[in-house]
N, C-alpha and C positions, 0 to 999 in steps of 0.2 A: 473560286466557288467554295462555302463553307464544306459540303458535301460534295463526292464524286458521284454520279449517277450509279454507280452500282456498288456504296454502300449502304448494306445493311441496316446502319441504324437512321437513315433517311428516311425511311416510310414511319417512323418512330416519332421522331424528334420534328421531325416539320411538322407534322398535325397537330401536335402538344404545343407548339409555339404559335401555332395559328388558333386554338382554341385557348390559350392565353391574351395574345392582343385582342380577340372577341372580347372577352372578359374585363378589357379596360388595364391590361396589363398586371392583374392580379388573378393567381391563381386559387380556383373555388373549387372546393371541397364539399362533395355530398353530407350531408349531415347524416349522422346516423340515426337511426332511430333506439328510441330507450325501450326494455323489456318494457313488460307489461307488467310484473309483478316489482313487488319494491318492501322493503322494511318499515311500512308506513303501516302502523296498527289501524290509523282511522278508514283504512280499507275493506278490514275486517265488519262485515256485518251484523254477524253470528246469526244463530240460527244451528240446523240439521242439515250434515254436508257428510258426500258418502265417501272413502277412500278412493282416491284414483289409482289402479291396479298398476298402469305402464309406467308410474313413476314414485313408487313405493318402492324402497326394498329395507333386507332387514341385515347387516354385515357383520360378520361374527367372527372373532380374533382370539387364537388358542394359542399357546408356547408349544411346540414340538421336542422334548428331550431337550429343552436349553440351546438348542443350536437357530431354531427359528421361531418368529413368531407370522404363523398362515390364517389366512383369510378365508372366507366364504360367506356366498350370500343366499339370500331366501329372496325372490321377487313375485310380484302379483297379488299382493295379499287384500284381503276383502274387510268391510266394516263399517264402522259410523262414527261419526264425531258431531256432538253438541256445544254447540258454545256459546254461553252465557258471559254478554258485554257488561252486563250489569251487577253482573255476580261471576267470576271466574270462577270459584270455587265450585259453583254448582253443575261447572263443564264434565262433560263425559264422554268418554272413548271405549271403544270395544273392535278388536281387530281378528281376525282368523287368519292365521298363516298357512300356506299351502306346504307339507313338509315336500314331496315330491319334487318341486321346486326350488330344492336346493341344489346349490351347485358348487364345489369347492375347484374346477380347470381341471381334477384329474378324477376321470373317468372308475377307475376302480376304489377310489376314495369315496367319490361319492354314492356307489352302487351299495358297498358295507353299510355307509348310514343308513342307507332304507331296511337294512336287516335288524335283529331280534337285538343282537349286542349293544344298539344306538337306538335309533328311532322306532323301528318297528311301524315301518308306514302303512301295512296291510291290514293292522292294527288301527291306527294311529294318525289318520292323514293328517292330519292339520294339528295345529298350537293354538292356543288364544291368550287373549290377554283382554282382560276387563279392569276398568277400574275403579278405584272403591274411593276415590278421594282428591282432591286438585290441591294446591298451594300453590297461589299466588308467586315470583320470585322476580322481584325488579318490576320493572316496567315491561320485559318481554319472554322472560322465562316461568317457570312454574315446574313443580315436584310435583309427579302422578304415581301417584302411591294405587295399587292393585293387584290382581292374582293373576299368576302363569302358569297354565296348562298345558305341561309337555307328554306325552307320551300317559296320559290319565293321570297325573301326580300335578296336583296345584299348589301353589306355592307363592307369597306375597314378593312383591316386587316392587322397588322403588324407578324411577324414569327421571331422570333430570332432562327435561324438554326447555326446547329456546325457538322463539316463533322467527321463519325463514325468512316468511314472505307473503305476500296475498296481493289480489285484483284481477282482473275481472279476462277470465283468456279469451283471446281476439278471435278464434275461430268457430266458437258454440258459445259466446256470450255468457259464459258463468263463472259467477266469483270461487277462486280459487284461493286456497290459503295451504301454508305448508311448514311443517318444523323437523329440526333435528332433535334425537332423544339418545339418550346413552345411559350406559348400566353396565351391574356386572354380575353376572350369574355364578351359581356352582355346576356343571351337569349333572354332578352325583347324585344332586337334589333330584333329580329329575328323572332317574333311572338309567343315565348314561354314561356311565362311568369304567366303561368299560377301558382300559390303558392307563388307568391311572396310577402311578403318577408319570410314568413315562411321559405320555402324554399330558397336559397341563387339566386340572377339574376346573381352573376359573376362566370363562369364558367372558371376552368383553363384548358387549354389543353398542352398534351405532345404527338407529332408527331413522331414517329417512323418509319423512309421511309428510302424502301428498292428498288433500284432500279437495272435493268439488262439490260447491254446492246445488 
């Protein structure tokens, strides 16, 4: 007998072999199924599509005294995006960041930012970013030249944006499209500069925008 009655792997191996010979002696494999979003521009409809808050964030990378380079993110952020298939150029974005919302994993780090030395949330809630300009780059990037608004000081900003994804999500039927953006700020610019240079003034940012039409 292949199997003793009271091995273990019998209630295993006999059903897998019995839903094999069903099968004609080839074993079938569920097919997966494919996202719903894809790098397919012709997905894209354009039009007036509003930020989707649960899947926006905003990631920001600072040197610490030369010994590290730390993270934090900003999530939830609110806005609108226009998009012009027939003219990129005349696409437009405007976003609000919630500063309250940020979160850097430790607790008394991120309590200081919301005071007077950083952020000044009480002040200050939110950032924005408007834009003043699109460029075309490639077939699925583009330069979004516009103003950053931290803490009441604005300030022009360049975005090198690259389109994610888009199509249509499966569970409320609306076309979704989505891109990464990156930049590099100063904080000082900004009225934050409070550690410097100990702490690093050039701040990278990585944009993760998720928008729904």
């Amino acid at each position: 007998m292949l199997f003793a009655e009271n091995d273990p792997m019998r209630k295993f191996l006999i059903p897998a072999a019995a839903l094999v010979a069903l099968a004609g002696g080839t074993v079938v494999l569920a097919q997966m199924p494919s996202p719903p979003g894809s790098k397919d521009m012709a997905k894209v409809t354009g039009g007036t599509y509003a930020v989707d808050p649960g899947h926006t964030q905003i990631v920001f990378a600072y040197d610490h005294m030369g010994f590290s380079n730390n993270l934090g993110v900003i999530a939830e952020a609110t806005g609108s995006l226009t998009l012009d298939k027939a003219n990129p150029a005349a696409s437009k974005v405007s976003i609000d960041v919630p500063i309250a919302n940020l979160r850097t994993g430790v607790a008394k780090l991120d309590e200081h930012l919301m005071k007077p030395d950083f952020f000044d949330v009480t002040k200050f809630a939110k950032a924005t970013f408007v834009s003043t300009g699109v460029k075309p780059d490639g077939a699925t990037g583009a330069e979004i030249t516009g103003n950053l608004t931290i803490k009441g000081i604005t300030k022009p900003v360049t975005l090198d944006a690259e389109f994610y994804g888009a199509g249509v999500q499966p569970m409320n039927k609306k076309e979704n499209v989505g891109f990464i953006a990156t930049s590099t700020i100063k904080r000082s610019d900004f009225g934050l500069g409070y550690g410097v240079p100990m702490v690093g003034d050039t701040v990278e940012l990585k944009i993760i925008a998720a928008f729904e039409k």
